[in-house]
PDB file of N, CA, C and O in Angstrom, chain B, residues numbered from 101:
ATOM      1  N   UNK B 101       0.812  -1.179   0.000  1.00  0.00           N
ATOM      2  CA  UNK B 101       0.000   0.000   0.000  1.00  0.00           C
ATOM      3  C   UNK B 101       0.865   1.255   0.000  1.00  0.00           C
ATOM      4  O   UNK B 101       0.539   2.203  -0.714  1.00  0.00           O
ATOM      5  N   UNK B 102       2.375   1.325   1.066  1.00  0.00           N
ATOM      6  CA  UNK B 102       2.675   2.491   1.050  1.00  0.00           C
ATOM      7  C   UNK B 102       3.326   2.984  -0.477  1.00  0.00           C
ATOM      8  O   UNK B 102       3.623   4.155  -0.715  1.00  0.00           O
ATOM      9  N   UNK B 103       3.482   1.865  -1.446  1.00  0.00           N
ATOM     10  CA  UNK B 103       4.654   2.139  -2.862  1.00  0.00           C
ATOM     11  C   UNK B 103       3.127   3.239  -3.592  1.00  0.00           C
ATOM     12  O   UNK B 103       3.198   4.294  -4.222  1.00  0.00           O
ATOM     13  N   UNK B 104       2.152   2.611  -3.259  1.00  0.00           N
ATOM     14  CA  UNK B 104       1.369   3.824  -4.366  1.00  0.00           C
ATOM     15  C   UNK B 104       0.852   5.064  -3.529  1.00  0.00           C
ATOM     16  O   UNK B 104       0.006   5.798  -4.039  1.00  0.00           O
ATOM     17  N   UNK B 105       1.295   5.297  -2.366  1.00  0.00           N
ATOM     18  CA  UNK B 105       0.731   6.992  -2.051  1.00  0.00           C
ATOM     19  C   UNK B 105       2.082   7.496  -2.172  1.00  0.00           C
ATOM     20  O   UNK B 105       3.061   6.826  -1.842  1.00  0.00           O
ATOM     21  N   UNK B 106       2.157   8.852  -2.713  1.00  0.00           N
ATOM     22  CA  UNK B 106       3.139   9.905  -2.766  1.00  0.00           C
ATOM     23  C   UNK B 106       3.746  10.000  -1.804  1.00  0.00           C
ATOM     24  O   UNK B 106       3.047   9.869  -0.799  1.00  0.00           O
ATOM     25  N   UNK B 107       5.071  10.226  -1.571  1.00  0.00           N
ATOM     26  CA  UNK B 107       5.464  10.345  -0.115  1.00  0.00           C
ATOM     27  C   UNK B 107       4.923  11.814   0.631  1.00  0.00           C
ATOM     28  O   UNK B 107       4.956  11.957   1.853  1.00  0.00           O
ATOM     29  N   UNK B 108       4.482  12.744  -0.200  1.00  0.00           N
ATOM     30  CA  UNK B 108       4.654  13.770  -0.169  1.00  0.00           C
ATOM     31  C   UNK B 108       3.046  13.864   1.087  1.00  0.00           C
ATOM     32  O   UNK B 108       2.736  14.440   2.130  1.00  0.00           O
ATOM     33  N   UNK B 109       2.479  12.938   0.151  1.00  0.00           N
ATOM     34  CA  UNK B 109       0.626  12.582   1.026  1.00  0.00           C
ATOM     35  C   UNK B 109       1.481  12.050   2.342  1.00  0.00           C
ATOM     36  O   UNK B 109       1.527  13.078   3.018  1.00  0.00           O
ATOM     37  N   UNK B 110       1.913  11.421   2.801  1.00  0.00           N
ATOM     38  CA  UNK B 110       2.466  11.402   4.045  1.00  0.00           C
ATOM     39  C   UNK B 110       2.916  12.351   4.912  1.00  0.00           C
ATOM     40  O   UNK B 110       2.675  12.067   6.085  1.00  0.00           O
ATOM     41  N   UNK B 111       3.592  13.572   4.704  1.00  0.00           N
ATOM     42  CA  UNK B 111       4.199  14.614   5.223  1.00  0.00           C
ATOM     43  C   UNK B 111       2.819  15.354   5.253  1.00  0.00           C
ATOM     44  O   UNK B 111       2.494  16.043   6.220  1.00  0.00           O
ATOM     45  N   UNK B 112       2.071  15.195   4.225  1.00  0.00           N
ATOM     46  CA  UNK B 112       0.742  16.135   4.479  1.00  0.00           C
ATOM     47  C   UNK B 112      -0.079  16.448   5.251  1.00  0.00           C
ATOM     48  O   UNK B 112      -0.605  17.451   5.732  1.00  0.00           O
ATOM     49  N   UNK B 113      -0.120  14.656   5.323  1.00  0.00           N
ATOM     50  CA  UNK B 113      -1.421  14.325   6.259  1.00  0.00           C
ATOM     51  C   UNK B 113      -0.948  13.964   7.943  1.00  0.00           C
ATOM     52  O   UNK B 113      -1.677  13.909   8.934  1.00  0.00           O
ATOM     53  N   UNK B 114       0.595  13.744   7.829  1.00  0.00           N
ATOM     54  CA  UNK B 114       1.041  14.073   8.967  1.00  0.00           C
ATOM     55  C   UNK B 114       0.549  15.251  10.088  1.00  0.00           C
ATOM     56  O   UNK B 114      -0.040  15.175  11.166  1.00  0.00           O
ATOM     57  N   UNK B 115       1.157  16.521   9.187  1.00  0.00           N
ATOM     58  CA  UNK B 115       0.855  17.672   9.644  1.00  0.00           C
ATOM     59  C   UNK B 115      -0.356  17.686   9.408  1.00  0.00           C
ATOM     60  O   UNK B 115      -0.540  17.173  10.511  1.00  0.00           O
ATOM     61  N   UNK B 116      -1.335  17.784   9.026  1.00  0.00           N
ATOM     62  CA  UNK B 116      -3.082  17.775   9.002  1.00  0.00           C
ATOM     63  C   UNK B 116      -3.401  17.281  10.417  1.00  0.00           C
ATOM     64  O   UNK B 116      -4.083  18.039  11.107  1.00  0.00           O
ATOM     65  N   UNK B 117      -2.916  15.854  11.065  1.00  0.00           N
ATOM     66  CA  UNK B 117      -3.140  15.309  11.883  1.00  0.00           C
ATOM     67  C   UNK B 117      -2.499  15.275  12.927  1.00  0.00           C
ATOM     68  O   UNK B 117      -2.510  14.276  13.645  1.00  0.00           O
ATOM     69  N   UNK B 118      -1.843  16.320  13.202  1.00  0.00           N
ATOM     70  CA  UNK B 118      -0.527  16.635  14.425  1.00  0.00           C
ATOM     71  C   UNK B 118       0.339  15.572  14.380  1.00  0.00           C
ATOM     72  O   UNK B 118       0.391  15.168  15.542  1.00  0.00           O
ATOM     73  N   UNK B 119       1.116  14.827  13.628  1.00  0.00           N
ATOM     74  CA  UNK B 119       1.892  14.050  14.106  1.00  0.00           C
ATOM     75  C   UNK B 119       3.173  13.957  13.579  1.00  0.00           C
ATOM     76  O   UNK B 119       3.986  13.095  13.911  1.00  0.00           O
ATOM     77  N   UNK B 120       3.365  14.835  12.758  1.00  0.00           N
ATOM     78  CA  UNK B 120       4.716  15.002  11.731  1.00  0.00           C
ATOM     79  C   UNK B 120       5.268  16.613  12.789  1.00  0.00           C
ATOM     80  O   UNK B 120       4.740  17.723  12.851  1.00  0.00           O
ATOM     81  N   UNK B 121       6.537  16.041  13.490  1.00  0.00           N
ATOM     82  CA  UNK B 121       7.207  16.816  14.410  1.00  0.00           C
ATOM     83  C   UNK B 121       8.501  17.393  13.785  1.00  0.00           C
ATOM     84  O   UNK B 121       9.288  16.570  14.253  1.00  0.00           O
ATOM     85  N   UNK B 122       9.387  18.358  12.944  1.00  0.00           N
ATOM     86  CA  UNK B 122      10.385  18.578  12.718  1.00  0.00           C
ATOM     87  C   UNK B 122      10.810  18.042  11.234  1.00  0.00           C
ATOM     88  O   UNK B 122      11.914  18.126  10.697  1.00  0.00           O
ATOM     89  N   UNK B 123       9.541  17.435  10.708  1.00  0.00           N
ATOM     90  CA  UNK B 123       9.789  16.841   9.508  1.00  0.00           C
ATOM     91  C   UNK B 123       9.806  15.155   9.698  1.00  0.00           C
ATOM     92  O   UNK B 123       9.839  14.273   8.840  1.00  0.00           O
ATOM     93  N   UNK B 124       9.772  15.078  11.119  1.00  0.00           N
ATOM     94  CA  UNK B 124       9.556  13.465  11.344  1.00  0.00           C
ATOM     95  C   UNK B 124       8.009  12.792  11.824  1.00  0.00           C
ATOM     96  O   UNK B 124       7.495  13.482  12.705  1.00  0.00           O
ATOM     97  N   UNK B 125       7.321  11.799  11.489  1.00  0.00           N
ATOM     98  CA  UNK B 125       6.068  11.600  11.638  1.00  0.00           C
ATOM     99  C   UNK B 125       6.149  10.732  13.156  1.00  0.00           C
ATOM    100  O   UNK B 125       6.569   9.575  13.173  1.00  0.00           O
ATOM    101  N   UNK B 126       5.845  11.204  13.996  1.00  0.00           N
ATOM    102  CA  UNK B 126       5.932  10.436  15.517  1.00  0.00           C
ATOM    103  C   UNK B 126       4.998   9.704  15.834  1.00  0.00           C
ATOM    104  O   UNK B 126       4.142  10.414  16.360  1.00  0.00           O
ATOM    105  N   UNK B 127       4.680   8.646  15.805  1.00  0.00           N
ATOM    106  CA  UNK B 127       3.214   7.843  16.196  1.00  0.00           C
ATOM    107  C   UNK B 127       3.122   7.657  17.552  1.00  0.00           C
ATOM    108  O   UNK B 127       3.825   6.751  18.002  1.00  0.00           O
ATOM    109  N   UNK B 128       2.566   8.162  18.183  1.00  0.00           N
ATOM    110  CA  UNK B 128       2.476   7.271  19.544  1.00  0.00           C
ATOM    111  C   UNK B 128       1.823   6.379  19.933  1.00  0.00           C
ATOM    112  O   UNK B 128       1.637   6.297  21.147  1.00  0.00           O
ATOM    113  N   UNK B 129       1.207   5.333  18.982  1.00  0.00           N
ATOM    114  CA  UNK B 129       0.344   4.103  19.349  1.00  0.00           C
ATOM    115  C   UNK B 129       0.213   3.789  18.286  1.00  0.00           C
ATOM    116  O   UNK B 129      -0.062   4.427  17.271  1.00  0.00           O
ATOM    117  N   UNK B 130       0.438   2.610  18.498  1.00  0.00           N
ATOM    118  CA  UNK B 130      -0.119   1.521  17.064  1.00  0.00           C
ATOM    119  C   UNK B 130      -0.832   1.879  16.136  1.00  0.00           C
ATOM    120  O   UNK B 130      -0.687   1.757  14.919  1.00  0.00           O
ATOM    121  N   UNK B 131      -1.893   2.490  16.952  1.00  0.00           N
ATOM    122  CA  UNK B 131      -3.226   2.698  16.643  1.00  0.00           C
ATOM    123  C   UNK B 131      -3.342   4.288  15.100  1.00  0.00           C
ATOM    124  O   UNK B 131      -4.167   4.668  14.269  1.00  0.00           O
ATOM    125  N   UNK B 132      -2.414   4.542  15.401  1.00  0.00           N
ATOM    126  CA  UNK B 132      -1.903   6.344  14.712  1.00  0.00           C
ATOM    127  C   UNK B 132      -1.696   5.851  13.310  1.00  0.00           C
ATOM    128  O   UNK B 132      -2.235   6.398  12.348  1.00  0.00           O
ATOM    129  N   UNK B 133      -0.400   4.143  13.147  1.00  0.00           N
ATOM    130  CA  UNK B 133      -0.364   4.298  11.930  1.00  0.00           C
ATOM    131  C   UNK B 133      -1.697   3.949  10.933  1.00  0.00           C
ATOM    132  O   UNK B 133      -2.041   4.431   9.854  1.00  0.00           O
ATOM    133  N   UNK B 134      -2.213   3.026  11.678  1.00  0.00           N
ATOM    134  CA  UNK B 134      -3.631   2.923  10.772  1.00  0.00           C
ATOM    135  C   UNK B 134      -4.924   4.081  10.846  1.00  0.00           C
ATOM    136  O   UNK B 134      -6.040   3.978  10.337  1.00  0.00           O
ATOM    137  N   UNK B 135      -4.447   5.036  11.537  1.00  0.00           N
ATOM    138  CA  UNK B 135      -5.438   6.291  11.185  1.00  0.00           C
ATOM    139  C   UNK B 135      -4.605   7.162  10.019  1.00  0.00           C
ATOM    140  O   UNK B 135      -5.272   7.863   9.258  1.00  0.00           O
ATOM    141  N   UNK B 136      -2.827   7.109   9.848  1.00  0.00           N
ATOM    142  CA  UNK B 136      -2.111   7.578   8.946  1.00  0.00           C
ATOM    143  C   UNK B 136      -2.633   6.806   7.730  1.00  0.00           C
ATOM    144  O   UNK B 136      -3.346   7.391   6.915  1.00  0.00           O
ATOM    145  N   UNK B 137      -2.332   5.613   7.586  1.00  0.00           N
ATOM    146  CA  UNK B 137      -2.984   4.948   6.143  1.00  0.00           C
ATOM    147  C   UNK B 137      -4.563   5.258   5.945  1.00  0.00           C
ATOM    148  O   UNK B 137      -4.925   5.289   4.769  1.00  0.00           O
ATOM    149  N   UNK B 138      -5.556   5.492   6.937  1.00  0.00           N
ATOM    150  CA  UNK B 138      -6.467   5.538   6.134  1.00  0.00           C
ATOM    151  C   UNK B 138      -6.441   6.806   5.785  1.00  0.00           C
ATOM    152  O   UNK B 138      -6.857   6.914   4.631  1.00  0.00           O
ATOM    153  N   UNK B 139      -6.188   7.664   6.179  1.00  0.00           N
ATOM    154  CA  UNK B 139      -6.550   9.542   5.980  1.00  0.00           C
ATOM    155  C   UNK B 139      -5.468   9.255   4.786  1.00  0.00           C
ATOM    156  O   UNK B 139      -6.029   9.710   3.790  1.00  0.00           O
ATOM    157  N   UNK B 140      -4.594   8.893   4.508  1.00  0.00           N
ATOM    158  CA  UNK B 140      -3.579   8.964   3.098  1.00  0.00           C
ATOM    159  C   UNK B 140      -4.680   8.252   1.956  1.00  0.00           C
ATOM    160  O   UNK B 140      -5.104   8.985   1.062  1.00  0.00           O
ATOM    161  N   UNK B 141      -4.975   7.298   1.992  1.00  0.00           N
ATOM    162  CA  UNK B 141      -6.426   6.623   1.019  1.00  0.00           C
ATOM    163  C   UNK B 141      -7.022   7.807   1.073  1.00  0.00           C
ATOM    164  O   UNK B 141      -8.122   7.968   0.544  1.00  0.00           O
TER     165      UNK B 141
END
């Protein structure tokens, strides 16, 4: 799944969703990366 979103949709939706800190995406629970993949879909 991650080879077809842009990396760029990652940094996006990071920051959209508070979690991209300094240019780095910080998850604090499991639970974050599968709210990151779906908001990137």
């Amino acid at each position: 799944m991650t080879k077809t979103i842009p990396s760029q949709a990652f940094g996006e939706v990071g920051d959209a969703i508070g979690i991209r800190r300094n240019g780095v995406l910080i998850f604090e629970s499991e639970d974050m990366s599968g709210v990151m993949g779906g908001c990137c879909l």
